[in-house]
N, C-alpha and C positions, 0 to 999 in steps of 0.2 A: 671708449674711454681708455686710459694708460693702463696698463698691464701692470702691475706690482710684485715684482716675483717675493718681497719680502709680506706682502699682503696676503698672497694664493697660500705662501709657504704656512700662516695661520692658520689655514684650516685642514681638518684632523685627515683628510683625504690625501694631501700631498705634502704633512710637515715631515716625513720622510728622506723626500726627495732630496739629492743632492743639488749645487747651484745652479750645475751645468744644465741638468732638470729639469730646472724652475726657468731656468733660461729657454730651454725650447718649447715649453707651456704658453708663454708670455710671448713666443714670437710664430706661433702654429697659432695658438688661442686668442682671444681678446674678451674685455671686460666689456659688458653690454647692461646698461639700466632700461626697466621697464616701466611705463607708469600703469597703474591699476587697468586692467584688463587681460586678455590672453595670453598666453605664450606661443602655445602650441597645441592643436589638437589629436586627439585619439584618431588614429585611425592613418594621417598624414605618414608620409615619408620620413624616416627618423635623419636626420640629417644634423641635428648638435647633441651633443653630453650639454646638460647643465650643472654646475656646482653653484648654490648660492653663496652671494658674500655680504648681501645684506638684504633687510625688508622679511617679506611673509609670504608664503606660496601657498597653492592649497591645490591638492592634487585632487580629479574624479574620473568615473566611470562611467560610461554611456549604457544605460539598463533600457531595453524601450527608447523609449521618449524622451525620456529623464536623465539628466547628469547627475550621478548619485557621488556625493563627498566623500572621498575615500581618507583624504590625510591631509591637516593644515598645521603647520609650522614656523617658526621665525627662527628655529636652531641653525646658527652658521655654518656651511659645510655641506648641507643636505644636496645631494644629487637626484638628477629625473634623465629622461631625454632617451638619446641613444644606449644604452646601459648594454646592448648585445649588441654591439658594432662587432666586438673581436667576432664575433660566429660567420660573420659575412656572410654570403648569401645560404649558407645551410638554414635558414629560418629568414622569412617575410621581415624585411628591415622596416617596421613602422612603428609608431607610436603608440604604448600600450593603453593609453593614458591621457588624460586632457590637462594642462597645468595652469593654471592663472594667477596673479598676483594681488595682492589686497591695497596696496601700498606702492611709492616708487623702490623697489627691488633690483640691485646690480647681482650679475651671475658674472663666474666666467667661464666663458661657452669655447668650448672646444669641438671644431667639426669631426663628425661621426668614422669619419678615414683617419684624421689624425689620433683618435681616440684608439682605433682598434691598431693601426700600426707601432701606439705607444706600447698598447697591449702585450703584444707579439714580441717585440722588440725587448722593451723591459723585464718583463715578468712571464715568461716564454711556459715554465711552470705551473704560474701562478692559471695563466690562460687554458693551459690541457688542462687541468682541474675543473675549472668554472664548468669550459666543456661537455666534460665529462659526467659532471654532475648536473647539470643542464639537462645532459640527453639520457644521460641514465638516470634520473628522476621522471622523466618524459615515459620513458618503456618500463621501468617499475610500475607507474600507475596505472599505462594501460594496463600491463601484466596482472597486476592485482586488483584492479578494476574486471577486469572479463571472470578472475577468479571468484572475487566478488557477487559478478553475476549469477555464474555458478551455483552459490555454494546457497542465492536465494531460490534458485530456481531447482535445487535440489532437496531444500525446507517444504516450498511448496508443493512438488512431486512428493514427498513423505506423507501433507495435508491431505493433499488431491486423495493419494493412493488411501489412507484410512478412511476417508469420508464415502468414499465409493465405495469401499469394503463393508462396511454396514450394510446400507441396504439392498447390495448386491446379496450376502449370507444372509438376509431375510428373505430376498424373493427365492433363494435356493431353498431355504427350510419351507417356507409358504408351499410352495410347487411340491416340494416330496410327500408335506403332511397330505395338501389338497388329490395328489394322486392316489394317496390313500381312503380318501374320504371319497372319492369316483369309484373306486373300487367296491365299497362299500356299498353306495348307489345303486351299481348294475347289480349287485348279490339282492336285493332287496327286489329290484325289478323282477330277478330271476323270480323270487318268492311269490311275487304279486302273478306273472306270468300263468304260475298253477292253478289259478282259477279259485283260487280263497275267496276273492274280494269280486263280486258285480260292476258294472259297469259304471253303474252310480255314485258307487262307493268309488270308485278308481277318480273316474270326473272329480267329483268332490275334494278328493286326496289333491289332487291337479290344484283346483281351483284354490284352496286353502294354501297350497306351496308359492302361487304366485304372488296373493296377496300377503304373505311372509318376507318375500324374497322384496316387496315394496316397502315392507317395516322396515327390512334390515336397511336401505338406502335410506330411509327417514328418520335414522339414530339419531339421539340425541346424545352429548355424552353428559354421564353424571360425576358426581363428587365420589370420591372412594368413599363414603358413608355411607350415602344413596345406594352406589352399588350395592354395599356389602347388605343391608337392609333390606334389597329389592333379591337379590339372594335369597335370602334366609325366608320370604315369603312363596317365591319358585320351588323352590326346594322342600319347602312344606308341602305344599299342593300336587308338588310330583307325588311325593311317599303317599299320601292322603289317596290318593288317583292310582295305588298300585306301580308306579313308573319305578322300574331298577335303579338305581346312581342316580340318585335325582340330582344329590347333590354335584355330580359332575356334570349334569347336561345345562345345570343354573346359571353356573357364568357365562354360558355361550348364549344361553337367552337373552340375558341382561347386555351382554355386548350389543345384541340383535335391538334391544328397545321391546322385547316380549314384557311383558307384564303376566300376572295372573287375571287381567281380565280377556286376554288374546287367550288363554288357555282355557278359560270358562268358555267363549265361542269354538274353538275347538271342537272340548267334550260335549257340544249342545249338538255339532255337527255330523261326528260318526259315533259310529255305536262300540257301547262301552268294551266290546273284547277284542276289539281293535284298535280301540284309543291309545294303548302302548306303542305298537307297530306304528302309527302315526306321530307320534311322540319323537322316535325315532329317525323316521322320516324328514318330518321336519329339522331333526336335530343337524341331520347331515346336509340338508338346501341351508341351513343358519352357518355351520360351518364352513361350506362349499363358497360362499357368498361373503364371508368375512376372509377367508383367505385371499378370494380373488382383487379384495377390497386393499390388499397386505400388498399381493402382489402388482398391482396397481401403483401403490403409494410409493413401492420402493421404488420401481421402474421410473415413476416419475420422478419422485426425489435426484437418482442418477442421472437423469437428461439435465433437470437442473444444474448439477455440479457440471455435466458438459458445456452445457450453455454459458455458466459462470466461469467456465476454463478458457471457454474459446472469446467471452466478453474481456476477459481479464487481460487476453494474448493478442487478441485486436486481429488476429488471423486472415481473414476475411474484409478488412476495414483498411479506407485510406490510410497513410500515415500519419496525415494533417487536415481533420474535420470537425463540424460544430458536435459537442458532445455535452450530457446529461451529466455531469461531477458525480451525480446521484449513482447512478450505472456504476460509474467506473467503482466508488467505496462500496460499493455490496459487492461486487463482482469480487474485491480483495480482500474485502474482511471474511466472504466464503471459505477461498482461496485459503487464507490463515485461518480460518477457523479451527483445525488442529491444533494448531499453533497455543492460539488463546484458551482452547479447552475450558475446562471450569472455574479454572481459577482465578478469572478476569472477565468480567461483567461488561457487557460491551452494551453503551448507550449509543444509539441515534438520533441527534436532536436537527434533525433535516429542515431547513426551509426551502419546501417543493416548490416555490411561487418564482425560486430562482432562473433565471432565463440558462439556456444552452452558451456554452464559451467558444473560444475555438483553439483546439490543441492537438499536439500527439497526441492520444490515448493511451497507447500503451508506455511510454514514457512517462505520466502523468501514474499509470498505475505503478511504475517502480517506486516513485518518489511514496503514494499513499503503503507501497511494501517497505521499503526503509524506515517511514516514520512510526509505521505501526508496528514494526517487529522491535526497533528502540523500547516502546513504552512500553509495551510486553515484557521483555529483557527486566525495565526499570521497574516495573511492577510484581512482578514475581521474582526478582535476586534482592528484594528489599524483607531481608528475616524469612523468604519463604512463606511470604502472607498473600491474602488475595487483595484483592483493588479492581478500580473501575477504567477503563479506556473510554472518553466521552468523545462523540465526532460530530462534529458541528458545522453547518453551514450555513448562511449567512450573507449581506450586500452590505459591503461599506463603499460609499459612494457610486465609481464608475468600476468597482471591482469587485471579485465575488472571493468571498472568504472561505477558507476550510480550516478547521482548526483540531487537534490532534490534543485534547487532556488525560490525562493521566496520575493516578495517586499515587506516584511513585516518592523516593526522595528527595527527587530533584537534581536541577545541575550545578554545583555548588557556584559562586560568583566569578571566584579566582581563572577560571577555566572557560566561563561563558562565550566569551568570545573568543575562544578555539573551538569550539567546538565544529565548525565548516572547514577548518584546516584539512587539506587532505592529510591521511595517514595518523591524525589524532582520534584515539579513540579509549573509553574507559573504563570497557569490555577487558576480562583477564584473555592473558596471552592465547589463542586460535581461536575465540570464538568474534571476533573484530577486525578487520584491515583497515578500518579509520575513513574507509574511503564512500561510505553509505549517506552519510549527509553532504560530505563534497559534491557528490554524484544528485543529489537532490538538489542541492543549492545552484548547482549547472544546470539542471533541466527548468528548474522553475525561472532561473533570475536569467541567463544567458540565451533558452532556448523557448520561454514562453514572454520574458519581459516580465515576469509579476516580482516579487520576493519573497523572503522566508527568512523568519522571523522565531525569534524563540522567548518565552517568558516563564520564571522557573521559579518556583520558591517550595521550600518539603511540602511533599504533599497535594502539590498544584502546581506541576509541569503542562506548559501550552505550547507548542512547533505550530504557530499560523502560516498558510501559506495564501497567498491573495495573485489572485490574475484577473486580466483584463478582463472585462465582459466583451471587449471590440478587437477585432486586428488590429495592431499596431502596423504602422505605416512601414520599420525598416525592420527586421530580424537580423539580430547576431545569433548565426549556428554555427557554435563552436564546443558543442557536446556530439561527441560520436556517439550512433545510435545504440540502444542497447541491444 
């Protein structure tokens, strides 16, 4: 169609230009009408600038499977196409983007060479700028993306390090008291050694200790009332029975599951001037035996948190395998478990029935790190109060849900959708880079195909994230790993 340079010169992109300008636009470029259907798609050689001059476009994005609608318009003037021709071959010359038209639609299309020599030529300035801002926007993010990573992986190193400290200083206090309570043991043996006690009696002592040492592994635990009541009757029957400290040897009975009727078969068993000395005896296999039970639980406890470190790190594991969603949020919310400490009540509303996906795992665990450290953040900078974190899982349709609530604030309306923006964040100045849900919204939507989603109002913050139950047939990986 005819060129109009007093037509092109209407729209707000070249009402600028001088005639001469408009003259070489009109004889490099040409006007081209489309009727309803394509343009051009994502992925294609970029090879025209478009400017509309009239009709409706509607721009999308290739997610998966899906062409997801990114932007529809009938404003005069709107450009698509070649947009980074000036960079020339410094970046992949294709289409970022799919464009179609609703309606017959005229552009005027200028090829992607004459675009970028106008560039150069014209606005030579204007071009180092773009640039520069292009490529240093480009290494900013990675820069403060890796810093990013960092500074989570340095939160969780904090987590790791407290949670290990615990039960690591319990099995160290367990082992010191226990080495003292062996000590104790062999001095007793010494005692026995002298010849006090017959053979009978000694057997007997034996036999009584083993079948103790089976109570204490058949504890029940009780209520602090019980206990404190099942005390107070120990403690009686000690003094009653002559026993020293009764009251100090009572709660380690009660820990044990002793009763006053274990201590009636007892004193039916040896003879009464030796009933203390056995008292004692026993006192130290109940102790001996609940330590080992201490140091037991913390040892195990810490393999746990290894287990959950090296789950959470994927260390050991392909980059790209069918995985348990389940797996991955305990292994994280462990992981943070410092993090969340008391003051945020953390629900699991799991549906176990859900099938294996196929994913990174350990990128799938950043994204469950990002969205949980947010609510956290939302939930405790809200007056200083406590709140719930609830995680949910879930099948909607042919995909599996995970869903991330929170009784925070909320995200107010005005900002809702920025909030995926990289560099947008609403976190005070260092505790933020903006770039935590960007980084999430790439792994989920560009490098698994799923989305991610947000629904917010005070008080009932939701971040859904949804992926396929299936491979998808094509992958775009265009998120660096972490």
């Amino acid at each position: 169609m005819p060129c109009s340079p007093q037509e092109i010169s209407s729209l707000f992109l070249f009402e600028k230009l001088s005639p001469e300008q408009l003259g070489r636009l009109c004889a490099e470029g040409r006007v081209e009408q489309f009727e309803p259907g394509p343009v051009y798609t994502e992925g294609d050689p970029a090879t025209c600038f478009y400017v509309m001059v009239e009709g409706t476009v509607v721009l999308s994005r290739r997610v998966g499977g899906d062409d997801v609608e990114v932007s529809r318009t009938s404003q005069r003037g709107v450009y698509a196409g070649a947009m980074q021709a000036y960079l020339g071959d410094q970046v992949p010359q294709t289409y970022t983007n799919s464009m179609r038209v609703t309606e017959p639609t005229r552009f005027f299309v200028l090829p992607a060479q004459s675009f970028a020599d106008i560039m150069q030529e014209w606005f030579p300035m204007a071009a180092h700028l773009l640039e520069g801002l292009f490529f240093g926007s480009k290494n900013t993010q990675r820069a403060v993306g890796q810093r990013e990573r960092l500074l989570a992986l340095g939160s969780l190193s904090a987590g790791l390090t407290h949670e290990l400290n615990n039960p690591a200083a319990a099995a160290v206090r367990a082992t010191a008291t226990l080495r003292e309570r062996v000590g104790k043991m062999r001095h007793k043996l010494a005692h026995i050694s002298q010849g006090q006690y017959s053979r009978e009696t000694i057997a007997e002592l034996i036999e009584i200790q083993e079948r103790t040492v089976e109570r204490v592994a058949k504890a029940t635990a009780l209520s602090p009332l019980e206990a404190s009541d099942r005390e107070d009757e120990l403690a009686d029957w000690l003094d009653d029975h002559g026993i020293q400290e009764g009251w100090r040897i009572a709660p380690t009975f009660v820990q044990a599951g002793l009763d006053t009727d274990w201590l009636e078969q007892v004193a039916a068993r040896v003879a009464e001037e030796i009933l203390p000395s056995a008292i004692g005896w026993l006192n130290y296999t109940v102790e001996t035996e609940l330590l080992m039970d201490e140091i037991d639980d913390s040892t195990t406890r810490i393999s746990h948190l290894v287990d959950a470190a090296k789950q959470y790190s994927q260390l050991d594991r392909a980059p790209h395998r069918v995985v348990d969603v389940h797996e991955l949020l305990d292994s994280t919310l462990l992981m943070l478990s410092g993090k969340t400490g008391s003051r945020v009540r953390v629900v699991k509303d799991y549906d176990r029935s859900l099938p294996d996906v196929p994913a990174y795992p350990a990128e799938l665990n950043q994204v469950w790190t990002n969205l949980i450290d947010n609510a956290v953040f939302a939930i405790t900078s809200n007056g200083g109060g406590d709140g719930t974190l609830t995680v949910r899982t879930a099948r909607e349709g042919d995909r599996l849900l995970v869903e991330f609530r929170d009784t925070g604030p909320g995200v107010p309306a005005d900002i809702r959708g920025r909030i995926f923006d990289p560099f947008f964040t609403t976190k005070p100045v260092g505790e933020g880079t903006g770039l935590g849900l960007d980084i999430s919204w790439r792994i989920v939507v560009n490098k698994h195909h799923g989305s991610l989603q947000v629904e917010s109002e005070p008080g009932d913050t939701r971040f859904q994230v949804l992926l396929p139950l299936t491979d998808p047939e094509s992958e775009t990986d265009t998120t660096p790993a972490p």
